[in-house]
VMD Tcl script that draws the C-alpha trace (Angstrom):
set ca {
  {0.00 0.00 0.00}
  {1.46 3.61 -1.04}
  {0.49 4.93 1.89}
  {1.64 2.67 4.28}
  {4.77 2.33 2.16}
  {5.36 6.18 2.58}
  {5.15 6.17 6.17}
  {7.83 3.18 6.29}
  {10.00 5.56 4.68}
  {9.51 8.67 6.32}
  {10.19 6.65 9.51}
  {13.70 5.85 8.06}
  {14.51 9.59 7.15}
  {13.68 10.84 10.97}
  {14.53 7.94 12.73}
  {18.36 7.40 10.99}
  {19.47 9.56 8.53}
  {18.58 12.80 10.95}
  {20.32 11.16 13.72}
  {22.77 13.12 15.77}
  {24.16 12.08 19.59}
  {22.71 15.51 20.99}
  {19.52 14.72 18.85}
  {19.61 11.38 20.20}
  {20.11 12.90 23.97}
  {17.55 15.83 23.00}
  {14.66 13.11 21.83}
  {15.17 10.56 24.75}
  {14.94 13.51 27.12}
  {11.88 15.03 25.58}
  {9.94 11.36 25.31}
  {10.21 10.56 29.04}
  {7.04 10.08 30.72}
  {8.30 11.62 33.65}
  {9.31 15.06 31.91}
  {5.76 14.94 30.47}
  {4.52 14.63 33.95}
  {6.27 17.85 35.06}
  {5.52 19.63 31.97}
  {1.71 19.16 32.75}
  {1.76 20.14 36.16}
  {3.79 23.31 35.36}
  {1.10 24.06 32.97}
  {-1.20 23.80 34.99}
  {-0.57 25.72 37.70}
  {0.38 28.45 34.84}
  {-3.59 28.19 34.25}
  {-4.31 29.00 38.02}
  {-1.58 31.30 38.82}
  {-2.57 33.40 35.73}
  {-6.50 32.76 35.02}
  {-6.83 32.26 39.04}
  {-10.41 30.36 39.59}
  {-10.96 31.17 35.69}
  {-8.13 28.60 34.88}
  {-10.13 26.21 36.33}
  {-12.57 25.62 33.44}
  {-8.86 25.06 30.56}
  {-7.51 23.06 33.32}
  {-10.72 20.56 33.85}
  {-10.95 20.71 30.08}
  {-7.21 19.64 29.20}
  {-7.23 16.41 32.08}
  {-10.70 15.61 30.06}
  {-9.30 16.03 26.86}
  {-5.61 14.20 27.71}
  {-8.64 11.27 29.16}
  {-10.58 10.66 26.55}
  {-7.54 10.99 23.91}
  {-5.47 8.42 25.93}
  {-8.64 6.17 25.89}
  {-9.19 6.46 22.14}
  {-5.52 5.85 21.59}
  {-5.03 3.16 23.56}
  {-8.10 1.76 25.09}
  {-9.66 1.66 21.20}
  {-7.32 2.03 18.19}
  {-4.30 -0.01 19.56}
  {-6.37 -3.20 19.92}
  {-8.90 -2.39 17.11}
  {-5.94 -1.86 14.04}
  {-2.77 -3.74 16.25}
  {-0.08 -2.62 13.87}
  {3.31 -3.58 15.04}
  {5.29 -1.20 16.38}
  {8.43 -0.10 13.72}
  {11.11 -0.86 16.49}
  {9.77 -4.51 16.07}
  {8.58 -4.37 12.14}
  {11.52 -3.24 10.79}
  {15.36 -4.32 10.77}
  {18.46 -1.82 12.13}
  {16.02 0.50 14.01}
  {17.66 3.11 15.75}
  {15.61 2.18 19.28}
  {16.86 4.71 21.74}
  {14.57 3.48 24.79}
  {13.31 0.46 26.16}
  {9.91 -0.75 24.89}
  {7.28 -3.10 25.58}
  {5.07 -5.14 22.79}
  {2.22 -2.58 22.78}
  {0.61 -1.47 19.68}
  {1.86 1.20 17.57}
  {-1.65 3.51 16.22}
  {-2.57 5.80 17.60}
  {0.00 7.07 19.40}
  {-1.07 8.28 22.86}
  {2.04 10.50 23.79}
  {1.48 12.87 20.57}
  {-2.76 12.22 21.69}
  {-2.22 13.59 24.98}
  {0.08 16.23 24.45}
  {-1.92 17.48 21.35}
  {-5.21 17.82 23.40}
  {-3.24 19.63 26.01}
  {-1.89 22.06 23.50}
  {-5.29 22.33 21.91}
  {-7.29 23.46 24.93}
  {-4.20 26.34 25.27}
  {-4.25 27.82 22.28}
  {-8.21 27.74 22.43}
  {-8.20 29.87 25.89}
  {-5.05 31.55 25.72}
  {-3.56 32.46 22.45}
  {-5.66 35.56 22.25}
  {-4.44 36.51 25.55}
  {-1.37 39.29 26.71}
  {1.72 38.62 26.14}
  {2.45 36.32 28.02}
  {-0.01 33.87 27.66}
  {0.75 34.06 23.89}
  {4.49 33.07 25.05}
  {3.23 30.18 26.84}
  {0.79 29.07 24.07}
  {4.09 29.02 21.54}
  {5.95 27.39 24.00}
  {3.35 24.51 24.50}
  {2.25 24.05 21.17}
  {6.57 23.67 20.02}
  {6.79 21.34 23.07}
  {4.00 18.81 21.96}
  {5.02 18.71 18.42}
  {8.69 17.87 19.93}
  {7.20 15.40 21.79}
  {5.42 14.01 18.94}
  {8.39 13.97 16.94}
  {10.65 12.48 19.71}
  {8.58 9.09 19.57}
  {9.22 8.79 15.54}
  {13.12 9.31 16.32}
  {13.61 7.14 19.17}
  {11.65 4.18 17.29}
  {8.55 3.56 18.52}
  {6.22 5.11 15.97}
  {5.60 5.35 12.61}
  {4.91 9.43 11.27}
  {1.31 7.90 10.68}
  {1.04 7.14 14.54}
  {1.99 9.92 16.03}
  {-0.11 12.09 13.00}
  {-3.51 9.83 13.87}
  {-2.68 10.76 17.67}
  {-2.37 14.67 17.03}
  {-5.53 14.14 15.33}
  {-7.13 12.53 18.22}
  {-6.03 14.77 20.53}
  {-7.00 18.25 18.64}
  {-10.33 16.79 17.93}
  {-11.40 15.85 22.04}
  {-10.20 19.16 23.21}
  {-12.14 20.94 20.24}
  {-15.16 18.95 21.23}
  {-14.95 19.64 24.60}
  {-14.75 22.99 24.34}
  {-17.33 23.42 21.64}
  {-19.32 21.56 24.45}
  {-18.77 23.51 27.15}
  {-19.42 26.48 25.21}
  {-22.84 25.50 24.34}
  {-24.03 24.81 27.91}
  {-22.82 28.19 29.15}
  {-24.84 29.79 26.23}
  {-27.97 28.00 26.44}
  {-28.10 26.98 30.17}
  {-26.29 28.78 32.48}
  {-25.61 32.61 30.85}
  {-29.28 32.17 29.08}
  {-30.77 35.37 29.11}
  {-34.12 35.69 31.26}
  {-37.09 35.57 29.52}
  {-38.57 38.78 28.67}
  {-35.08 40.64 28.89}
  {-33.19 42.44 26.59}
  {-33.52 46.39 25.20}
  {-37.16 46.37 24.66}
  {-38.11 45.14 28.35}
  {-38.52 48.60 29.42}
  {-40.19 50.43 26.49}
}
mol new
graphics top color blue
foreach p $ca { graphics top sphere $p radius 0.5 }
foreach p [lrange $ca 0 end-1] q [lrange $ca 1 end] { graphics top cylinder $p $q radius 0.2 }
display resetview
């Protein structure tokens, strides 16, 4: 299949031929689960410290979001399409960290970190300064971290492009959601209000 063929051989180009020891260092750092971990909770409390109790609604958003992504990534496409992962499909892989015998699509590490990155840009990329800085610098970091899994070897550029797809698509819902229960239900206008209630 083209398709599939293509993505076989983008995987070579990013995962060997762009390959560099501080690239190498760069990727494994950026792919760590625990770095992720940190990197949420710092944005998070960016949402309170700056939004105070209005950061609560991006923040509830972004862990529903990063749920329901990870779910569809792993809990539904991994076992529904089980493609192998590259690091296992294909000979002289660069692998740069250890990996188990999971599935490969979607990828829930590009998922996550695109529904985080999402629900940012949605809430704060029309805001001052800095909250435009900080929706640069999270958007950059998830498509890093995206990239990172393609060069250390555990997903193909189709993976980790299904799981950006996943992940932009919950946090848009979500917040398309949300908006239409504060319009309709809870900032619904009284009825008989508006200009002419007085004439």
């Amino acid at each position: 299949m083209l398709i599939e063929q293509a993505d076989r051989w983008l995987f070579g180009v990013l995962n060997s031929r762009l390959a560099t020891p501080a690239m190498d260092d760069l990727m494994v750092f950026l792919t760590s689960g625990k770095l992720s971990g940190h990197i949420l909770v710092l944005i998070a409390l960016f949402m309170l410290v700056q939004r105070g109790r209005r950061g609560i609604v991006p923040l509830l958003l972004a862990l529903a979001a990063v749920g329901l992504s990870d779910f569809t990534a792993s809990g539904v496409l991994k076992p529904l399409v089980q493609r192998v992962r590259p690091c296992f499909a294909i000979e002289h892989v660069r692998l740069l960290i250890d990996q188990s015998h999971s599935w490969s699509f979607a990828s829930s590490h590009a998922a996550n970190m695109a529904a985080v990155a999402t629900t940012v840009w949605i809430f704060f990329s029309r805001g001052p300064l800095v909250e435009r800085a900080f929706t640069a610098i999270t958007l950059a970091y998830a498509l890093l971290v995206a990239f990172s899994r393609v060069y250390v070897g555990v997903h193909y550029p189709g993976d980790v492009l299904g799981g950006m797809a996943i992940g932009v698509a919950w946090a848009s819902i979500l917040y398309l959601a949300w908006s239409w229960v504060m319009k309709n239900f809870v900032r619904r206008p009284a009825p008989g209000g508006g200009s002419d209630a007085g004439a």
